[in-house]
C-alpha positions, 0 to 999 in steps of 0.5 A: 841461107838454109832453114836452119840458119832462119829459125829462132833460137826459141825454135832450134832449142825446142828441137834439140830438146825433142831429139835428146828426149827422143828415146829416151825416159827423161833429157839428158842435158837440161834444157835451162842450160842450152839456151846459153848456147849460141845460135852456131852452137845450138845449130851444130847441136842439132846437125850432131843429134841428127847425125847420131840417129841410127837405125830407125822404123818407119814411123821414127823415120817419119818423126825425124823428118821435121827436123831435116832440111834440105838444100 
């Protein structure tokens, strides 16, 4: 089982909002409405997020890094 798959719901929400606010003036979804989501839903959300960050500094490198686990 990976990190992501053992943190809370709570936790992953907190997550994916920060990666949807990263960048950006204000969220692009509400955050009221992804904690209707799924555990499965809110984990590829997070992995798609992830995965759409493009070319970043350094120091953004070194934000995103809180958010990657490795297997």
């Amino acid at each position: 089982m990976d990190h992501e798959n053992k943190q809370t719901k709570e936790e992953l929400l907190a997550d994916i909002e920060k990666l949807i606010a990263y960048g950006r003036e204000e969220p692009t979804i509400s955050p009221d409405l992804l904690a209707y989501l799924e555990m499965a839903d809110l984990i590829n959300t997070k992995a798609k997020l992830l995965e759409r960050v493009g070319k970043l500094s350094e120091e953004d490198k070194e934000w995103l890094e809180q958010f990657k686990t490795y297997k």
